[in-house]
Wavefront OBJ file of the C-alpha trace (Angstrom):
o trace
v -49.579 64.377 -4.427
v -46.524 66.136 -3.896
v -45.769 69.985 -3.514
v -46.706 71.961 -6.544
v -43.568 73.347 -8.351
v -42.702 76.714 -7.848
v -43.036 77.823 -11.432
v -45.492 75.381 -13.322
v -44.570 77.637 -16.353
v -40.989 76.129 -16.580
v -42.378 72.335 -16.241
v -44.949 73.021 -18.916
v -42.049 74.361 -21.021
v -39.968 71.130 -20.135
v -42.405 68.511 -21.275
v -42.646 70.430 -24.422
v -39.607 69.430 -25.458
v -40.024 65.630 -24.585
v -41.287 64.979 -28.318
v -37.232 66.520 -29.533
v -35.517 64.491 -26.839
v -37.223 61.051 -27.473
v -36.830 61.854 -31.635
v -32.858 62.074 -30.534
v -33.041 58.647 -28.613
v -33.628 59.576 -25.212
v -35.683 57.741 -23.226
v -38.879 58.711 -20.727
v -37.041 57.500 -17.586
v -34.056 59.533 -18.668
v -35.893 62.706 -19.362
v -38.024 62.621 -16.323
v -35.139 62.138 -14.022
v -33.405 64.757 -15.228
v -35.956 67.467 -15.147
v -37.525 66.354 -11.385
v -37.400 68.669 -9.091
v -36.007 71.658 -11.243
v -35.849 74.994 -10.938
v -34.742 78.005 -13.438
v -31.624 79.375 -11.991
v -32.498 83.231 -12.441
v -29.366 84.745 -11.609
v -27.116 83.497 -14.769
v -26.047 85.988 -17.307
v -27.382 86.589 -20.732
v -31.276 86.230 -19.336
v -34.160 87.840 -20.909
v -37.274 87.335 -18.017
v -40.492 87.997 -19.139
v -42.122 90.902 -16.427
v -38.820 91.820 -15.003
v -36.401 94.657 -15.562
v -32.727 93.670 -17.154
v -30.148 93.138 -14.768
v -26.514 94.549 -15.229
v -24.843 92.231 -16.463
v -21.330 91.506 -15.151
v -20.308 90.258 -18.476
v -17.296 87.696 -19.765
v -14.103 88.570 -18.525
v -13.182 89.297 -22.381
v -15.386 91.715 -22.964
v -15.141 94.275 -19.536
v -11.719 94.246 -18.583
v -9.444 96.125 -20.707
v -6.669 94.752 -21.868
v -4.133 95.326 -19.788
v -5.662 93.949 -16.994
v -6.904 90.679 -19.155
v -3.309 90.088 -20.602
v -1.055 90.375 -16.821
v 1.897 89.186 -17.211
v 2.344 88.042 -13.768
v -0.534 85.393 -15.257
v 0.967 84.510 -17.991
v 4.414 83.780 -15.849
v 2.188 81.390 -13.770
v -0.006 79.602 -16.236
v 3.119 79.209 -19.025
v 5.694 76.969 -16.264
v 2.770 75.021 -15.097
v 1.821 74.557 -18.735
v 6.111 73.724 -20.058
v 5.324 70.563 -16.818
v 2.580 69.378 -18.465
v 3.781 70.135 -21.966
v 6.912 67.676 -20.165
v 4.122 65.111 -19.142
v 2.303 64.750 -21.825
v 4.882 65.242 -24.631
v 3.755 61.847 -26.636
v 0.238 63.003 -26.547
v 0.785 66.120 -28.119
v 3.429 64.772 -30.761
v 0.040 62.739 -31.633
v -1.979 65.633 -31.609
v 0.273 67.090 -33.980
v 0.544 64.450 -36.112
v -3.242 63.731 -36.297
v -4.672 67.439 -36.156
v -1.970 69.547 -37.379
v -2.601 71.727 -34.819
v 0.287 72.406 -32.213
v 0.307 70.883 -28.977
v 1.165 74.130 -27.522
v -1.850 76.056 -28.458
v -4.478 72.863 -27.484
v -2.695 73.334 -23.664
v -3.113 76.988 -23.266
v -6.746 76.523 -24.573
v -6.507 74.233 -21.040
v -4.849 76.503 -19.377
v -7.406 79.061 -20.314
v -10.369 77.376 -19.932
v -10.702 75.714 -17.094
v -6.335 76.591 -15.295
v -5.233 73.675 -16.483
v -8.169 71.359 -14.849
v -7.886 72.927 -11.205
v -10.552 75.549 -11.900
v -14.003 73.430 -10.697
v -17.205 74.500 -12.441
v -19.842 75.800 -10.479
v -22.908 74.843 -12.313
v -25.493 71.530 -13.310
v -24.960 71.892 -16.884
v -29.109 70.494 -16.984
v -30.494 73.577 -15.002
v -27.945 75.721 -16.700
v -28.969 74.770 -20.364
v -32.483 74.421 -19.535
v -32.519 78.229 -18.171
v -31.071 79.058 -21.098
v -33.500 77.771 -23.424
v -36.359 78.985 -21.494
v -35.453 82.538 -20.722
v -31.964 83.043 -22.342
v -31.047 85.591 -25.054
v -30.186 82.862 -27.171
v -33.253 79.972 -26.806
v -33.115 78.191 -29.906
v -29.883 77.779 -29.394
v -29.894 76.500 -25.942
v -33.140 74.241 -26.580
v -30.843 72.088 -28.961
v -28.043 72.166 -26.630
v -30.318 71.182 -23.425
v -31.767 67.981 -26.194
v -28.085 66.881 -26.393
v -27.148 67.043 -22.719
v -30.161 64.984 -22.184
v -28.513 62.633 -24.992
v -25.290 62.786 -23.133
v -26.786 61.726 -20.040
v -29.071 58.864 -21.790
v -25.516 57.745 -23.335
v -24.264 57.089 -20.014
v -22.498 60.442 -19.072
v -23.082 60.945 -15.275
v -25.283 63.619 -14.409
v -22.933 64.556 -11.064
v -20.119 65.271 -13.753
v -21.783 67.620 -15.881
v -20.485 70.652 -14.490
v -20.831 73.454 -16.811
v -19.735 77.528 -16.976
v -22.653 79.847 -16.881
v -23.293 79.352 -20.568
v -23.524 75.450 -20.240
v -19.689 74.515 -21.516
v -18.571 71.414 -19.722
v -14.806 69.595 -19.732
v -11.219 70.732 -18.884
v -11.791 72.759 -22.448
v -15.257 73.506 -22.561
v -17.314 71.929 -24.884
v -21.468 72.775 -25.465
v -22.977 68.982 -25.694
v -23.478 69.456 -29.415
v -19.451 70.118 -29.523
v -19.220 66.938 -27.907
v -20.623 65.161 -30.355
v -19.090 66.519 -32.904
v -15.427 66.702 -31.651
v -14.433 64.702 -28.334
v -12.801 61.293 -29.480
v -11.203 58.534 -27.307
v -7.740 59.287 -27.298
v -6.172 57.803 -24.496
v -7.507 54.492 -25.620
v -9.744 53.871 -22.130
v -12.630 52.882 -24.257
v -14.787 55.709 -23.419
v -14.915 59.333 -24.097
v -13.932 61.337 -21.187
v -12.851 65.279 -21.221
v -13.543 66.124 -17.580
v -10.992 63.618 -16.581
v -8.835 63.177 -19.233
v -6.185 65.321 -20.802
v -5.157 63.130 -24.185
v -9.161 63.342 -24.614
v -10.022 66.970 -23.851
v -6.762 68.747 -25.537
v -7.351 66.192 -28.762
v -11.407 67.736 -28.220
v -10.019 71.102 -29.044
v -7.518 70.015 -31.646
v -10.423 68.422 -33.262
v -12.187 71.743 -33.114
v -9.918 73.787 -34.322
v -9.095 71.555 -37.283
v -12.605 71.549 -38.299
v -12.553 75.295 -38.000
v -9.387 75.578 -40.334
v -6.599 75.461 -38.448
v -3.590 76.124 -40.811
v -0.553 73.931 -39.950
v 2.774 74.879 -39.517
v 1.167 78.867 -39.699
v 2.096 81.086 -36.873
v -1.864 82.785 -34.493
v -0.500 86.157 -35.089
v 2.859 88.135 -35.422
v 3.633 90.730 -33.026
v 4.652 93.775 -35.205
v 6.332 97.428 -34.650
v 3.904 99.563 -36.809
v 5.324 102.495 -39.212
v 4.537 105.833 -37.246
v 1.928 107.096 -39.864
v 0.224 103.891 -38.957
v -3.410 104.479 -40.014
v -5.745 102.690 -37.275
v -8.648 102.445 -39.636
v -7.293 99.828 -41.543
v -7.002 97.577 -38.767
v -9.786 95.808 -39.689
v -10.889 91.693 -41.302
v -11.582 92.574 -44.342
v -8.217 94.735 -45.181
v -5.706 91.532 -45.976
v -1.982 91.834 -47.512
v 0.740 88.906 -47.977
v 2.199 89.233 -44.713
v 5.588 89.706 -46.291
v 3.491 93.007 -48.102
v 2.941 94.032 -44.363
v 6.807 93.951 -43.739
v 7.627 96.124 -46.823
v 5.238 98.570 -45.818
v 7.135 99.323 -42.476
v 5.602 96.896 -39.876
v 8.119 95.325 -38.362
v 8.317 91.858 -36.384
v 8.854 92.062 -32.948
v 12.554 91.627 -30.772
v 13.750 91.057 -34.861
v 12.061 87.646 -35.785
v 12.637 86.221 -39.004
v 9.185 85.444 -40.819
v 10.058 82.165 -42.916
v 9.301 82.549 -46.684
v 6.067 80.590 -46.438
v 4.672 82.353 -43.630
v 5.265 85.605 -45.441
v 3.195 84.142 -48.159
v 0.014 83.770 -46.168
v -2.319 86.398 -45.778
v -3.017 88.557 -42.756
v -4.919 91.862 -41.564
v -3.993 94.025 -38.880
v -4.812 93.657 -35.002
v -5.044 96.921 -33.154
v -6.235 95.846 -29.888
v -6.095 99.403 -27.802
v -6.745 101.105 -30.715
v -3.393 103.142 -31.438
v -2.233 102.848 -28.067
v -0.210 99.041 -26.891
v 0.978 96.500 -29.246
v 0.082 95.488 -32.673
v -0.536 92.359 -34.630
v -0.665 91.034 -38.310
v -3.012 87.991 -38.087
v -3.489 85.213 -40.179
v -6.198 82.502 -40.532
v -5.384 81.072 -37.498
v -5.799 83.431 -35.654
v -9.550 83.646 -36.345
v -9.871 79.936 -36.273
v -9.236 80.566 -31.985
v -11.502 83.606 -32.353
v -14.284 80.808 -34.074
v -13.680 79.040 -30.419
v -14.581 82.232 -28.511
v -15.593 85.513 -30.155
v -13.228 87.806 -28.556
v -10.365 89.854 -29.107
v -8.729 89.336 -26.238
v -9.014 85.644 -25.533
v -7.488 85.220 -28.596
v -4.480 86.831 -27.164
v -4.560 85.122 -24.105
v -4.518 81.880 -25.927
v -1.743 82.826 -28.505
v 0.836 84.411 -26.519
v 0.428 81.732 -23.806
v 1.166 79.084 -26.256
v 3.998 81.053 -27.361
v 5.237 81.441 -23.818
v 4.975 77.608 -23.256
v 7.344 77.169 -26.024
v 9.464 79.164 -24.400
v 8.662 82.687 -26.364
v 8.655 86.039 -24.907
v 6.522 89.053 -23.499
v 4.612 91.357 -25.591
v 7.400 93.813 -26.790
v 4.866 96.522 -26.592
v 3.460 97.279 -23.306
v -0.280 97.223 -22.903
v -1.663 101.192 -21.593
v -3.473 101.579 -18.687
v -6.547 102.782 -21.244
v -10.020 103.011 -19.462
v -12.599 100.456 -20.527
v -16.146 101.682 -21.535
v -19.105 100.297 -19.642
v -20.767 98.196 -22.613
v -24.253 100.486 -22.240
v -21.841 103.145 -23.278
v -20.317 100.935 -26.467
v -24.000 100.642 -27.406
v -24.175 104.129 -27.532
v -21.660 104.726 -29.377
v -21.940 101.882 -31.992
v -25.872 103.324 -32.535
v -24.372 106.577 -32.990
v -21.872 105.693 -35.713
v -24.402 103.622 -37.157
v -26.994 106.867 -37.380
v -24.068 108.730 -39.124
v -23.005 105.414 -41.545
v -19.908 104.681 -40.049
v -20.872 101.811 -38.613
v -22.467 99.020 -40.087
v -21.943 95.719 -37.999
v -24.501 94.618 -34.684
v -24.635 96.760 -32.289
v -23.431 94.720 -28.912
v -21.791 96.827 -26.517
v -18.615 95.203 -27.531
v -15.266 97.443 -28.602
v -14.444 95.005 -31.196
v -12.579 95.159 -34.379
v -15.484 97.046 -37.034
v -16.317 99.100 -34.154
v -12.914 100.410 -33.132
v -12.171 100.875 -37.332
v -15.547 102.696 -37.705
v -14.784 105.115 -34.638
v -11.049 105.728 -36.427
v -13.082 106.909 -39.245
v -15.704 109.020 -37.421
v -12.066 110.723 -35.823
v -10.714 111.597 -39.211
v -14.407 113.031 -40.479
v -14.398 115.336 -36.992
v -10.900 116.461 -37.186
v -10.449 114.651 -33.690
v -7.365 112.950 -32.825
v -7.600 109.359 -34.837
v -6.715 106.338 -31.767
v -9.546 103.836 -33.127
v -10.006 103.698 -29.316
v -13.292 104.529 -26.864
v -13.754 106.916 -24.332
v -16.103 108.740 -22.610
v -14.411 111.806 -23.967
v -14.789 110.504 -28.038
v -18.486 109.326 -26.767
v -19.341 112.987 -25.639
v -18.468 114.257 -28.979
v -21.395 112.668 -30.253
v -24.121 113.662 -27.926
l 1 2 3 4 5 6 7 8 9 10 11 12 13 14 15 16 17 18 19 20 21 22 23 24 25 26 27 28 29 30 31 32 33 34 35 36 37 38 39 40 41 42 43 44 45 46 47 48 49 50 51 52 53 54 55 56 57 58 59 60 61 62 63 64 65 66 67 68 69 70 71 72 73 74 75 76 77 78 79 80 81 82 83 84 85 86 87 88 89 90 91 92 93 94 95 96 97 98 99 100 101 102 103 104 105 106 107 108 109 110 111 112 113 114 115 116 117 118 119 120 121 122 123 124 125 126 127 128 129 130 131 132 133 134 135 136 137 138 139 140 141 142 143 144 145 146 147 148 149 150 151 152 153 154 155 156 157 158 159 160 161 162 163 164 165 166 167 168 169 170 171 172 173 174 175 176 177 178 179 180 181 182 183 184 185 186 187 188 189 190 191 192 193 194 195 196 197 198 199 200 201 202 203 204 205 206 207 208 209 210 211 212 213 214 215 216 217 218 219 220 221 222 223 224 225 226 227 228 229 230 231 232 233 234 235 236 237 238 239 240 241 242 243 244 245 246 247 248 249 250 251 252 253 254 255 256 257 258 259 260 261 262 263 264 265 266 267 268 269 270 271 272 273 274 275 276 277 278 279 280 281 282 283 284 285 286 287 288 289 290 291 292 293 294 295 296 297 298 299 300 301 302 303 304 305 306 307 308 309 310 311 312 313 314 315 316 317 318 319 320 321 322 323 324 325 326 327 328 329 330 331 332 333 334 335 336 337 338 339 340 341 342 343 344 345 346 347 348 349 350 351 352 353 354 355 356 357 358 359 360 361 362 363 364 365 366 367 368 369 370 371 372 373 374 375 376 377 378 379 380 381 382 383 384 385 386 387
């Protein structure tokens, strides 16, 4: 008999999910070697465990720095030449991307270059342990139970299990893909035979073409404009739901930045405003597109990231507008102030401790009803005010 495992809870919740992994083709051999011998790994983020108190989480990058210290420019110096060598290197893979997806070339290499620094940013994590936390104790379990079945599937289909280095949340690859991503996107595109986006760039940059395509990528449409905004700019509106033809946009005063021309078509398309600091740093009118990279990772500013580095790798330039120095609020505090303007029916989204889009619009219009001074923005200041 060997040693008893330190949490028999955890095994018992293991083999109950041998019946899901054997209905997806997985055999016993393969799911008993990869569960032997583990262990929950308690200290990942996004963990609910039974009988102990919530730890502070430090949170994604996206969604506690603020956005000046997210968006450095010094970064985006660094990460755009290596990403013009490689845009050099692999120039006859991304003309095929282009051709196939419709989605640029340059946007699929600063998803890289985000992700993972272009391949020379190691994982940390087994992706198994990871997902299988997840599942057990995560926020999210139903969605990690199906995601720990298809890692299994992965490694029953011949993926090695020393490979499957994941993030915290169980993405693996140069561009991050959940197991049931890889199944439905990564494709052989280098030709090898096999299927290979920790190793390969034709296969994991035509991974996140594939993605994005399937998400609605828009060819030949610009992520987002950059835009001067009319001074009586009014910050509620900077919101989804409140579209215009771009070209509308330009009439009313918005104006593109360093004086680029917005081609007929483009001016055709759609677009709502982007007010990430609220009324403070630079503004953006964003089309489809730009939500189609939001669809690959719900935030704000790694949109951003991802758009103006793909601009910069073609060669584009800084944000015109500066981003402030503007404090960010701890997210307990965002909580607080999203149940707030919920209680007084400004606010009718989730409550998540995040300073996104709804949230900085409803604030805007909790200013105007107060008399304060309408920024769309959070602060301690605007969250005292409510108490």
């Amino acid at each position: 008999m060997g040693a008893a495992r330190a949490d028999p809870a955890f095994d018992q919740f293991l083999q109950s999910l041998w019946p899901a992994a054997q209905q997806q083709g997985v055999s016993r051999s393969t799911f008993d070697a990869a569960i032997k011998g583990l262990e929950p790994d308690y200290s990942l983020q996004d963990l609910q465990i039974p009988g102990r108190p919530e730890k502070p989480e430090a949170g994604q990058a996206e969604f506690v720095l603020t956005p000046s210290q997210y968006l450095k420019e010094s970064t985006f110096d660094r990460l755009a030449k290596y990403g013009q060598q490689l845009a050099t290197q692999h120039k006859d893979t991304l003309a095929r991307i282009e051709k196939e997806f419709g989605v640029s070339g340059n946007v699929v290499l600063a998803i890289f270059g985000r992700e993972t620094d272009y391949g020379r940013y190691k994982l940390p994590y087994d992706a198994i342990r990871v997902l299988a936390t997840q599942a057990y104790v995560g926020k999210r379990k139903d969605l990690f139970r199906g995601e720990f079945i298809a890692a299994l599937k992965m490694l029953q289909d011949g993926v090695p299990r020393v490979q499957m280095r994941s993030s915290w949340g169980g993405a693996m690859g140069m561009t991050q893909f959940l197991p049931s991503e890889f199944y439905k996107y990564a494709v052989d595109f280098d030709g090898d035979g096999k299927i290979d986006i920790w190793n390969s760039i034709p296969d994991a940059l035509a991974a996140a073409a594939g993605q994005l395509r399937a998400k609605g990528w828009q060819k030949g449409m610009p992520w987002a404009i950059e835009v001067k905004v009319p001074g009586a700019v009014d910050c509620t509106a900077a919101e989804p739901a409140h579209v215009m033809p771009i070209g509308e946009w330009l009439k009313h005063g918005y104006v593109p930045a360093y004086g680029a021309k917005v081609p007929a078509n483009v001016q055709a398309a759609e677009a709502s405003l982007l007010l990430p600091e609220g009324t403070y740093g630079p503004a953006f009118l964003t089309p489809k597109n730009y939500y189609v990279i939001k669809d690959y990772n719900f935030s704000d500013l790694y949109v951003l990231f991802v758009g103006h580095l793909a601009d910069r790798i073609g060669g584009g330039r800084p944000f015109q507008t500066p981003w402030s120095k503007s404090e960010q609020l701890r997210t307990a505090d965002v909580e607080a102030m999203q149940k707030k303007l919920t209680a007084l029916g400004f606010y009718k989204d989730k409550i998540d401790g995040k300073a996104g889009m709804l949230t900085r619009s409803a604030l805007g219009a909790y200013q105007k009803a107060r008399g304060l001074k309408v920024d769309c923005w959070p602060t301690n200041d605007v969250l005292g005010s409510m108490k």
